[in-house]
C-alpha positions as CSV (number, residue, x, y, z in Angstrom):
1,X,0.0,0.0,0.0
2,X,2.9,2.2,0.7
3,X,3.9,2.2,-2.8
4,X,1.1,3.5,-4.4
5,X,-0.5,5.9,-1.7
6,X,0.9,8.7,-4.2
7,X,-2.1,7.8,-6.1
8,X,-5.2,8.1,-3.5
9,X,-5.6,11.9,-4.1
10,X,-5.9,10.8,-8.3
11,X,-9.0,8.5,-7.1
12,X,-10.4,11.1,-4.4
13,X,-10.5,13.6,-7.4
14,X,-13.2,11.1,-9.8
15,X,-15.5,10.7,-6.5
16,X,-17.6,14.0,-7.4
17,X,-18.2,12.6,-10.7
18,X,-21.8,11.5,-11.8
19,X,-22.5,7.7,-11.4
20,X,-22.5,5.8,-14.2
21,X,-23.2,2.2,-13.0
22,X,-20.9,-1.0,-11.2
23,X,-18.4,-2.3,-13.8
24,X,-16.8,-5.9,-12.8
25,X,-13.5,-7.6,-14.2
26,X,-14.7,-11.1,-15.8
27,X,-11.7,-14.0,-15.0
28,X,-9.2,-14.8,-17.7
29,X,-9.1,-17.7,-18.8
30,X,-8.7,-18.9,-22.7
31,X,-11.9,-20.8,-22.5
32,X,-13.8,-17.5,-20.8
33,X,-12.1,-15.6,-23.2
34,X,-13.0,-16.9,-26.3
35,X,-16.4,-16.5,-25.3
36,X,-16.0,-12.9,-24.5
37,X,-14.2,-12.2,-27.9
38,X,-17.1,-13.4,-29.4
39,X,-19.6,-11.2,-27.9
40,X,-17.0,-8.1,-28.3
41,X,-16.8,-8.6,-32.0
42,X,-20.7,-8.2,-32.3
43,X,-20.4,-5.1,-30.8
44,X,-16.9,-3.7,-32.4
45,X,-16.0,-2.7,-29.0
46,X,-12.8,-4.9,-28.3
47,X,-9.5,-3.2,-27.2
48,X,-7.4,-6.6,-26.1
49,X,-6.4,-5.4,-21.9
50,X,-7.7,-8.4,-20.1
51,X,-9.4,-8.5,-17.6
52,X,-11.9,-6.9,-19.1
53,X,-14.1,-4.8,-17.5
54,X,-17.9,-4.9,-18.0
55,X,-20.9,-4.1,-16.9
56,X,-22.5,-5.6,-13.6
57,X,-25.0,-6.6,-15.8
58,X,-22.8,-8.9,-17.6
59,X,-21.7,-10.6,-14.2
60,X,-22.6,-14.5,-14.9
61,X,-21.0,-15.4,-18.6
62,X,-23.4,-16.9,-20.8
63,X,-21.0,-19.2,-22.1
64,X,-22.3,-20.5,-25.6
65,X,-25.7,-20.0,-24.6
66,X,-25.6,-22.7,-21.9
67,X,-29.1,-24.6,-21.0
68,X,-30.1,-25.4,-17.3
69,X,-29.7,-28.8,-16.5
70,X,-32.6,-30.9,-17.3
71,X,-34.8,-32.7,-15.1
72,X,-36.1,-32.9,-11.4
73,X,-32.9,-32.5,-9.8
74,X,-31.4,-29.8,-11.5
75,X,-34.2,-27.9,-10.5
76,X,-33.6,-28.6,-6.9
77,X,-31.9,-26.1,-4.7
78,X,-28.8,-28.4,-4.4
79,X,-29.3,-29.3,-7.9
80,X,-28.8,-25.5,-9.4
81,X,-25.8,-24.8,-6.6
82,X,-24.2,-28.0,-8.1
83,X,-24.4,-27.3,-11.7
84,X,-25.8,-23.8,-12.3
85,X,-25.4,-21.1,-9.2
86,X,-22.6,-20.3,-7.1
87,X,-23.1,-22.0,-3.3
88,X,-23.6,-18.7,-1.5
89,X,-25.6,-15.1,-3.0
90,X,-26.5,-11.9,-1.7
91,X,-28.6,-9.7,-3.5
92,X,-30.2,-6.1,-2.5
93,X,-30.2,-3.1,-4.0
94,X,-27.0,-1.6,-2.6
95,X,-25.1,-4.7,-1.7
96,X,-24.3,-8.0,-4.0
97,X,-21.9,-11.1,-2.6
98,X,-21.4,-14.4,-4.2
99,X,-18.6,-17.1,-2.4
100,X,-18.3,-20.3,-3.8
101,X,-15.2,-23.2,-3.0
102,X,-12.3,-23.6,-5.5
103,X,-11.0,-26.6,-6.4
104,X,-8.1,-28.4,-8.2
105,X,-8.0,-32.5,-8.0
106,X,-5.5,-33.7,-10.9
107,X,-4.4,-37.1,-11.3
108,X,-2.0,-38.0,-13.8
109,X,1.0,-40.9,-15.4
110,X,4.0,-39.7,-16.6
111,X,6.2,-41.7,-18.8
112,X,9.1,-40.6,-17.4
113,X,8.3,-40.8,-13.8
114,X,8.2,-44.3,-12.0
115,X,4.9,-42.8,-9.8
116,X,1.9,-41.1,-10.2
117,X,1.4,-37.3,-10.5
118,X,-0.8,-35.4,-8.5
119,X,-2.5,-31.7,-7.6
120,X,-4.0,-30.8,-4.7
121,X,-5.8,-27.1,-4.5
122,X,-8.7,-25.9,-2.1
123,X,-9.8,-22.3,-1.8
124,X,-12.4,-19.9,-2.2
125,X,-13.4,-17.0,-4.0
126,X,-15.5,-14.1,-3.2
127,X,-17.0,-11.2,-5.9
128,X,-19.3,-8.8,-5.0
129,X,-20.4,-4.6,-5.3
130,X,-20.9,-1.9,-2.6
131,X,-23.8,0.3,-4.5
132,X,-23.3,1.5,-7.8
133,X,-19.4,2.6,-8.5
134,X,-17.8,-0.5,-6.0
135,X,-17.4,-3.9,-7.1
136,X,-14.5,-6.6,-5.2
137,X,-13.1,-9.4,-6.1
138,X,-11.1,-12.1,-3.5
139,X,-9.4,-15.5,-4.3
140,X,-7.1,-17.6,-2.5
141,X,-5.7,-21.1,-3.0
142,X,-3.8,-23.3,-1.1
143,X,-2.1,-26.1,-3.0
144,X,0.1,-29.6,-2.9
145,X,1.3,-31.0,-5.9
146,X,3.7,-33.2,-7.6
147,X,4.6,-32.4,-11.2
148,X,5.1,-34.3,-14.4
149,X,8.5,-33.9,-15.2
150,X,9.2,-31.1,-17.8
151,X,6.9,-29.2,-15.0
152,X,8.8,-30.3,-12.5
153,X,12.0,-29.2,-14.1
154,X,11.2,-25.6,-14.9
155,X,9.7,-25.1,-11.3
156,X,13.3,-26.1,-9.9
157,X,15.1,-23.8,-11.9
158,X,13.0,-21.1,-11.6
159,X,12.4,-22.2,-7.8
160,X,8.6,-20.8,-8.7
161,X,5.6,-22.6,-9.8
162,X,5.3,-20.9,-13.7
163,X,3.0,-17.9,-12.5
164,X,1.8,-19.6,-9.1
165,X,4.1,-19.0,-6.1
166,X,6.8,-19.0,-4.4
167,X,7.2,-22.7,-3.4
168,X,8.1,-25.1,-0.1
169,X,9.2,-28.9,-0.7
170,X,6.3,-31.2,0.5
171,X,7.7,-34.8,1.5
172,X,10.2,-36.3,-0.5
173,X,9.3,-34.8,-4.6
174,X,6.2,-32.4,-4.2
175,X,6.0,-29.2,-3.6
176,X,3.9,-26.8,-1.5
177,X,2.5,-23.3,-2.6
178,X,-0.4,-20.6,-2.3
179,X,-2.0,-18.3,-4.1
180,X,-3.8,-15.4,-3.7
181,X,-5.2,-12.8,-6.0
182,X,-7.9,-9.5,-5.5
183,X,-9.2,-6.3,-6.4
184,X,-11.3,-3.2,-6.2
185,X,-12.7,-1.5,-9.0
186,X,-14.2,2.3,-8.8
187,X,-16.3,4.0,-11.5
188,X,-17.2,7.4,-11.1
189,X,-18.6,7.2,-14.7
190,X,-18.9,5.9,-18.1
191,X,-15.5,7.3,-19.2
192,X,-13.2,6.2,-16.6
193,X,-12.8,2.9,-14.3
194,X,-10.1,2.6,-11.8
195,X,-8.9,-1.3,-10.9
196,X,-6.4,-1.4,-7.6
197,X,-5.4,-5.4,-6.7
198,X,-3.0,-7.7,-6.5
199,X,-3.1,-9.5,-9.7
200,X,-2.7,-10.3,-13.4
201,X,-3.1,-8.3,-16.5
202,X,-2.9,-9.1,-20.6
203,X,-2.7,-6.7,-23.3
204,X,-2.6,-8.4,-26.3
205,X,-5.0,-10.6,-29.3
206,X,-2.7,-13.6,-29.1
207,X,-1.8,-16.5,-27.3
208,X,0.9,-15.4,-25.8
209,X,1.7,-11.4,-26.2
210,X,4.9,-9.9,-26.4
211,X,4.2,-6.3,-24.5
212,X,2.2,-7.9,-21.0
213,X,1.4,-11.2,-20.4
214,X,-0.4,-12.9,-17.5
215,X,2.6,-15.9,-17.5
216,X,4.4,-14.3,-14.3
217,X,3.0,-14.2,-11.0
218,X,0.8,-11.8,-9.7
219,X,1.8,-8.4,-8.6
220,X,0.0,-5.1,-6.8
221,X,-0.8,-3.1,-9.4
222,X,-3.4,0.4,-10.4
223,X,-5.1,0.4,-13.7
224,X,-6.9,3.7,-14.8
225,X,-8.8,2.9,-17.8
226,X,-10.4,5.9,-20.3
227,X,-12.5,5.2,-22.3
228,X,-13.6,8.1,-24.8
229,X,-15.2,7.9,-28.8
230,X,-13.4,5.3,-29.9
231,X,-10.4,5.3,-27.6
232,X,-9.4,2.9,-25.0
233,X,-6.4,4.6,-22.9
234,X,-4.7,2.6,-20.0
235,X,-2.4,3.6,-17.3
236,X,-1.0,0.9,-15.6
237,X,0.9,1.4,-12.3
238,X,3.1,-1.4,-10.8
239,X,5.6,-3.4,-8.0
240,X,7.4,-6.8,-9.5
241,X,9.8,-8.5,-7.1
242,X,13.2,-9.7,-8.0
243,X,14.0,-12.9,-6.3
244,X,17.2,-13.5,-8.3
245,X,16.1,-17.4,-7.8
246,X,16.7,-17.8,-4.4
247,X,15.8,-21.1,-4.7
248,X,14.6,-21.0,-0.5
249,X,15.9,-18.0,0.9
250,X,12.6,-16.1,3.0
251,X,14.8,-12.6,3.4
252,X,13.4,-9.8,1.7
253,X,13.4,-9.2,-1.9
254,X,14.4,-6.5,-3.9
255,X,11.6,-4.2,-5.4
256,X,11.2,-2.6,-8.7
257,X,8.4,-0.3,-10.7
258,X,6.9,-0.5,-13.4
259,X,4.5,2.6,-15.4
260,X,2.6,2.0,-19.0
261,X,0.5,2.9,-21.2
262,X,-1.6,1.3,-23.8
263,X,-3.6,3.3,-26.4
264,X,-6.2,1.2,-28.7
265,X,-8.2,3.1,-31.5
266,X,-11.0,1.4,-33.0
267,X,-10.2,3.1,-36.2
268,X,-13.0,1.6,-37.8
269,X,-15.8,-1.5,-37.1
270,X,-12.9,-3.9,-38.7
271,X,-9.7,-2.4,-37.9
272,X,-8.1,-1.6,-34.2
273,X,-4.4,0.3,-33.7
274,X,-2.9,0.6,-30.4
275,X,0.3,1.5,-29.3
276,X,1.9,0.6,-26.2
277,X,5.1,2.1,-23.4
278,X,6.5,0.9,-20.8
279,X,9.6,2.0,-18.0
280,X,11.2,-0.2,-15.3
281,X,13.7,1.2,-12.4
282,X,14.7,-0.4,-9.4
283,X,13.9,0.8,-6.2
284,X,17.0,1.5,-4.8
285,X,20.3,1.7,-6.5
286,X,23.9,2.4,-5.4
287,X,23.0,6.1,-3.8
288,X,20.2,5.0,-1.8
289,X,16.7,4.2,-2.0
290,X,14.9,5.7,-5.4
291,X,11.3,4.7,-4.4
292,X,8.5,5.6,-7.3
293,X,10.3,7.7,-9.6
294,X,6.8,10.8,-9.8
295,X,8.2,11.4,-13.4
296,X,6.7,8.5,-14.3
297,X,3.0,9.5,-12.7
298,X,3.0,11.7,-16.0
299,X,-0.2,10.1,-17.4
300,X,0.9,10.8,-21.2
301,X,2.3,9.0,-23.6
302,X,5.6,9.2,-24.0
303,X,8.6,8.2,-21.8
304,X,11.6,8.4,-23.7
305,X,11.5,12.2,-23.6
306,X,10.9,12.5,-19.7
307,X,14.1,9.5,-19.0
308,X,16.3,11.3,-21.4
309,X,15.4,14.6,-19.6
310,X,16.4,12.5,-16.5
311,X,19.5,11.5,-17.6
312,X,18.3,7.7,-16.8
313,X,19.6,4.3,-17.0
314,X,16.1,3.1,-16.6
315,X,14.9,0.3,-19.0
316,X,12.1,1.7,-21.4
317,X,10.0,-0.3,-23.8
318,X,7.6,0.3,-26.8
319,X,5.6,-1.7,-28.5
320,X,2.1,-1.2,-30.5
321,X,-0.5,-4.0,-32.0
322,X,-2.7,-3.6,-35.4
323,X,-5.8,-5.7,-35.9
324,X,-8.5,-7.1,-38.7
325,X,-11.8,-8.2,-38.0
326,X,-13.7,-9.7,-40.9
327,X,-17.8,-10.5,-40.7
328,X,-17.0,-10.4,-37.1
329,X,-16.0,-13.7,-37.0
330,X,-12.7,-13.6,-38.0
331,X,-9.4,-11.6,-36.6
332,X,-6.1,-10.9,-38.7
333,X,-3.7,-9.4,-35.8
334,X,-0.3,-8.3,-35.4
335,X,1.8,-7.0,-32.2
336,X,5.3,-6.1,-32.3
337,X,8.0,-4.7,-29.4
338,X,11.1,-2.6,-29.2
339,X,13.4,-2.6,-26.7
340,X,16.7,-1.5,-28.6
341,X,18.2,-0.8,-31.9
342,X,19.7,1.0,-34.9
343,X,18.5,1.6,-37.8
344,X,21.8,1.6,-39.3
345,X,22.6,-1.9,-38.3
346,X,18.7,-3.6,-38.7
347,X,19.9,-2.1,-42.7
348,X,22.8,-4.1,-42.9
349,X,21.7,-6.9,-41.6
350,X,24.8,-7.5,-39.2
351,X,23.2,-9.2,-36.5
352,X,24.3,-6.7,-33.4
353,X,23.5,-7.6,-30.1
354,X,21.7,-4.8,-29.1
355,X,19.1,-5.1,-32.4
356,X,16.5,-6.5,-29.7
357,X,12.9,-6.6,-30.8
358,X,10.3,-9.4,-31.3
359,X,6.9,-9.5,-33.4
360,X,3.8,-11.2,-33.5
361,X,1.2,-12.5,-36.0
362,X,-1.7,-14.1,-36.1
363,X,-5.1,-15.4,-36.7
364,X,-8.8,-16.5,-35.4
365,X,-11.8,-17.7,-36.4
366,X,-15.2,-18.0,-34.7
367,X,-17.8,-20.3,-35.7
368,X,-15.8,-21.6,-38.6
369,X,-17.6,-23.5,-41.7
370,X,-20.8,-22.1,-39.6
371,X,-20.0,-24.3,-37.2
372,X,-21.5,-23.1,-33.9
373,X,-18.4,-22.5,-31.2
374,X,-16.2,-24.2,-33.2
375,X,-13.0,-21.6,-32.8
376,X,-9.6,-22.2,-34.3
377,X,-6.4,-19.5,-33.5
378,X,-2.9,-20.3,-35.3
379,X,-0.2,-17.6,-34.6
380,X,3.6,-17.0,-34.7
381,X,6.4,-15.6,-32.7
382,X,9.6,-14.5,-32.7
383,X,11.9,-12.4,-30.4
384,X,15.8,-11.7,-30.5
385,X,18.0,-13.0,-28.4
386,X,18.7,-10.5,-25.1
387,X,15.4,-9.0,-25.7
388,X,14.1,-7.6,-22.2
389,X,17.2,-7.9,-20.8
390,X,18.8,-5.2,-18.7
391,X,22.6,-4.5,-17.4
392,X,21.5,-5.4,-14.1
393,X,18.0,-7.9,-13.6
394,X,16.4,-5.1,-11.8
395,X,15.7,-3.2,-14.2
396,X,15.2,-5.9,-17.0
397,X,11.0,-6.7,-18.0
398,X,10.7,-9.7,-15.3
399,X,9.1,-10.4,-12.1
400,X,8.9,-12.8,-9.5
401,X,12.2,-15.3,-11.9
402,X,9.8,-15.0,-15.1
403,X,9.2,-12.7,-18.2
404,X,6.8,-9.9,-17.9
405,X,5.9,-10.7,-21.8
406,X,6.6,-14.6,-23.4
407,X,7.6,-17.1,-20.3
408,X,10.1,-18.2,-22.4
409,X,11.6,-14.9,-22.3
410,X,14.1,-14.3,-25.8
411,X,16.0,-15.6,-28.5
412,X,13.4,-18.0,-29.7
413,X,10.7,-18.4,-32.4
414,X,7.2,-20.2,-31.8
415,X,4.0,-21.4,-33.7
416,X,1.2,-21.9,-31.8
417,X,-1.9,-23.3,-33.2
418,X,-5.1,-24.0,-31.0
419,X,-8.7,-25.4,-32.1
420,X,-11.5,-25.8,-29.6
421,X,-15.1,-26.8,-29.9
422,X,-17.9,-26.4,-27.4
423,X,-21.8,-27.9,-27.3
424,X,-23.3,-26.8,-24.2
425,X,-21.3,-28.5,-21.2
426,X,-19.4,-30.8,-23.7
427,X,-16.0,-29.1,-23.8
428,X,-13.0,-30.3,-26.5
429,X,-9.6,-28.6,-27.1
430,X,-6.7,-29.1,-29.0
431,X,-3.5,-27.0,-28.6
432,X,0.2,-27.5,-30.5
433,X,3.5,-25.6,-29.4
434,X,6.5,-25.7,-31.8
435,X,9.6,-23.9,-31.2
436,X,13.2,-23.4,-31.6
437,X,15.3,-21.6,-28.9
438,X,18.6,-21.1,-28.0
439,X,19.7,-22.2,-24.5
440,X,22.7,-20.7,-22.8
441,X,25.5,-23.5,-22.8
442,X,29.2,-23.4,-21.0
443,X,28.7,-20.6,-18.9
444,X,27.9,-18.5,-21.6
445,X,25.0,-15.8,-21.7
446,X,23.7,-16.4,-25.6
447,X,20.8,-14.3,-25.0
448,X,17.3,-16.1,-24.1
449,X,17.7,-15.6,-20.1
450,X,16.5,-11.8,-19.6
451,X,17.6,-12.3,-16.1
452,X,21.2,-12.1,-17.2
453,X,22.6,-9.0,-17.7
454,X,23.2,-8.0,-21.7
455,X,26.6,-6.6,-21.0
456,X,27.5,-10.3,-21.1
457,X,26.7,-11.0,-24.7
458,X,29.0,-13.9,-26.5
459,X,29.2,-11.5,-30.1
460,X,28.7,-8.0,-30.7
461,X,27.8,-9.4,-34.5
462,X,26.0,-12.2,-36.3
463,X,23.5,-13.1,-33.3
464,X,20.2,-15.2,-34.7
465,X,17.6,-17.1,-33.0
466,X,18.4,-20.5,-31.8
467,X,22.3,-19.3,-31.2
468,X,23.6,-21.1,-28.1
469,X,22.4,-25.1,-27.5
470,X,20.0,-25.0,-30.4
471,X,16.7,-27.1,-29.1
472,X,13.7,-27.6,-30.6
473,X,9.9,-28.0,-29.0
474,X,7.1,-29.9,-29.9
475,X,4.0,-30.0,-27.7
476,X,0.5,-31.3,-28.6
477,X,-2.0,-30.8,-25.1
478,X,-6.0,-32.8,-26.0
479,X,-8.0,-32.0,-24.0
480,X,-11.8,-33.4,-23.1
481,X,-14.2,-31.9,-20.6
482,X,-17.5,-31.2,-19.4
483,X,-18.6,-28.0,-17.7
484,X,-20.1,-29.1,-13.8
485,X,-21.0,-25.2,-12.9
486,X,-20.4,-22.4,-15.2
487,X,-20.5,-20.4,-12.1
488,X,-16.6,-21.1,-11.2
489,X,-15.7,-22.4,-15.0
490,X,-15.7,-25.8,-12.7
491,X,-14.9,-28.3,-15.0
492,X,-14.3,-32.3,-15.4
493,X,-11.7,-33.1,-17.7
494,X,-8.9,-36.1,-19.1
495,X,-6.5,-34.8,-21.8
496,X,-3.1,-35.9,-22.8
497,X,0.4,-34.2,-23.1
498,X,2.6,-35.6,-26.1
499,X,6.2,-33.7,-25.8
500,X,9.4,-33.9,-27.6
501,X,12.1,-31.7,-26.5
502,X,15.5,-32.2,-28.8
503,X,18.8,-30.6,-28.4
504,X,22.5,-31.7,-29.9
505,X,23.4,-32.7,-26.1
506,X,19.6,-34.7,-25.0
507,X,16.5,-36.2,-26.0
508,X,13.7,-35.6,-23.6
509,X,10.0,-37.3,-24.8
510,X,7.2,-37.2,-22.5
511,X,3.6,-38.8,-22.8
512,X,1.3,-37.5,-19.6
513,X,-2.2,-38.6,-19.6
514,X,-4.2,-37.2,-16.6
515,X,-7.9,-36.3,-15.2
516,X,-9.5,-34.2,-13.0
517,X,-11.3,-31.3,-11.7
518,X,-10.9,-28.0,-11.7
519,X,-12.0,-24.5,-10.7
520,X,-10.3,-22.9,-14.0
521,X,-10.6,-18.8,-13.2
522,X,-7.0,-18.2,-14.5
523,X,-4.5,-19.8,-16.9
524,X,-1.4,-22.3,-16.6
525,X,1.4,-22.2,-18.5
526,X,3.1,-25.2,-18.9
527,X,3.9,-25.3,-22.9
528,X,7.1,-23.2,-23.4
């Protein structure tokens, strides 16, 4: 709270304004979000920062038109708070409340593991408004787990679980971690919506996105949303964590800040531009402590000018995103990112270290071949090796030992491709990763780690993607469930994990089947 009481006085100055009406954040969640996409495309008023916020009217998801459960039973009280409502409600005029249990049983065989894999999560959730302008929003989950291997792996390097939690070792092989996320929202009107929690954001029409990603964990952040004509403009306020991968150690942690901006213009019905900023500092530096840097308060794009007026070392970013919408069913999208370069040597071609930038393009369809729900997303991605890198890791665009932007941070290139179809509670997915990146071999810093520092680099010239221990990814996730309560996205599901991970030095194939059932509010990353 300390780092952002700078910013009460900006909130006490909207609470004069007129009311305009309670505006909730929906959960993230690729299923959710495919549905909301949908819905926004009807009404040509998508600008891609997820959560997104809507109106309390829009609280329960009608997720592809979903029909009550039939007969007796699902008409039962029990019936409707086992497959339709959430277990406890509130609702008056001036006060709404809805609690419900959270739940994550997994059960699964790996082929590389000589015993059976398991997840263990209970917790709750609580959403609810205060009047007209207040809505809340509280989560927490405790969890026990033990990991298929490549899972396993990453969480012991990072000494995370990928965008979970710090962890604790449970028994002999599992591990122990919590999670908790919340927020507040206040709208004084129609034009504006302030969002102060603890949390995860997205901005982006991919997959994965290359400017903010919700692959790290969560964070205390302020969003300021205005939304104007056509205009969507974001100001996002923020405290990451570096840990350094302490692997164990509970001593505090060094802080750092983050400030951006995101600007989206819905040009026209079928075409979207944004543009996007962003500057990290660390909180303290060799004179003493720097705290937030009020500079960076300045609510306007750009930053470059107010760091060079500085004379900063800070890390600033820029980035912007163009989009297509066709019948409003179909997207064509794009997203790219700078971080550092010159012209003169992106024109010759030379490979400098410092050319770091990454793009993205894409595709989606809804309702393909007429197909009711039957949504299909292919998209590709490439970054530069020591991309979002920094001379020193507090300044580079991490948090908490993972990328702000893709979780597998730089010099890499990825095609993902993702087709899902949905009949009322009868949920199927399919999802493929293939990628080529360059791991850091020998001691040496070729570029993919952002957590490194860049002064380290291997060439000044001739860097490429892949440079380093050259590996290649293949991951194909199925996925089969049905939908208990749409409620808490509570779902009962079996899938399989085929992957084949190849480098000159090892050759690591993994076939994972598992089932279970799960509360799915927020998304796990597992397929970099």
């Amino acid at each position: 709270m300390k780092s952002f009481k700078f910013l009460i006085p900006v909130l006490i100055l909207f609470m004069s304004l007129s009311s305009f009406g309670q505006q909730i954040a929906l959960p993230f969640e690729q299923g959710l979000r495919q549905a909301q996409e949908k819905g926004l495309l009807q009404s040509g008023d998508l600008h891609s920062v997820w959560p997104l916020v809507v109106s309390g009217k829009a609280d329960t998801i009608n997720y592809h038109d979903l029909k009550p459960m039939s007969g007796k039973f699902g008409n039962t009280w029990l019936g409707r708070k086992l497959f339709t409502e959430s277990l406890i409600t509130v609702k008056n005029p001036d006060f709404n409340l809805a609690i419900d249990p959270l739940v994550g049983f997994e059960a699964g065989r790996d082929s590389r593991k000589d015993d059976i894999t398991w997840l263990n999560t209970r917790g709750f959730r609580g959403k609810g408004s205060i009047g007209e302008k207040f809505s809340f929003y509280t989560a927490f989950y405790e969890s026990q787990a033990v990991f298929p291997t490549w899972v396993d792996s990453i969480t012991r390097s990072l000494a995370v679980v990928p965008g979970q939690a710090f962890t604790k070792n449970f028994k002999d092989r599992g591990f122990d971690f919590a999670f908790a996320e919340g927020h507040f929202i206040y709208s004084p009107s129609k034009y504006f919506d302030f969002r102060f929690g603890h949390g995860k954001n997205f901005i982006g029409d991919g997959y994965r996105s290359l400017l903010l990603s919700d692959a790290a964990f969560n964070y205390p952040y302020l969003m300021i949303n205005t939304k104007v004509w056509n205009l969507q403009y974001t100001n996002l306020y923020a405290q990451f964590q570096e840990l350094t991968k302490s692997g164990g150690s509970w001593t505090p942690w060094n802080k750092k800040y983050a400030t951006m901006h995101h600007l989206s213009w819905n040009v026209t019905e079928w075409f979207n531009v944004s543009i996007f900023e962003a500057v990290v500092w660390q909180a303290a530096d060799s004179t003493g402590p720097r705290g937030f840097e009020v500079n960076y308060l300045n609510p306007v794009i750009f930053y470059r000018p107010v760091e060079f007026s500085l004379s900063s070392p800070d890390n600033v970013l820029m980035g912007g995103s163009m989009r297509f919408t066709i019948n409003k069913k179909y997207l064509i999208f794009a997203q790219f990112m700078l971080d550092e370069f010159k012209l003169e040597h992106v024109r010759k071609g030379d490979g400098w270290w410092a050319n770091k930038h990454g793009f993205q393009i894409g595709a989606k369809a809804f309702d393909l071949f007429n197909i009711p729900n039957l949504y299909v997303q292919a998209e590709y991605n490439h970054v530069r090796p020591y991309t979002y890198a920094h001379n020193v890791s507090l300044q580079n665009y991490g948090h908490y030992n993972q990328p702000l932007a893709h979780p597998k941070g730089a010099n890499f290139r990825e095609t993902v491709f993702i087709a899902s179809y949905r009949k009322q509670r009868l949920m199927l997915d399919y999802k493929l990763i293939a990628g080529t990146f360059g791991a850091d071999t020998s001691g040496l810093n070729f570029g993919g780690d952002i957590f490194k520092s860049y002064n380290t680099y291997v060439y000044e010239f001739g860097n490429k993607i892949g440079q380093g221990l050259k590996t290649r990814l293949i991951q194909h996730d199925f996925k089969a469930s049905w939908l208990v309560n749409p409620a808490t996205n509570l779902q009962l599901s079996t899938g399989i994990t085929l992957r084949n991970e190849n480098s000159t030095k090892s050759a690591r194939q993994t076939t994972f089947l598992w089932f279970g059932l799960r509360s799915a509010l927020f998304n796990r990353y597992y397929d970099w």
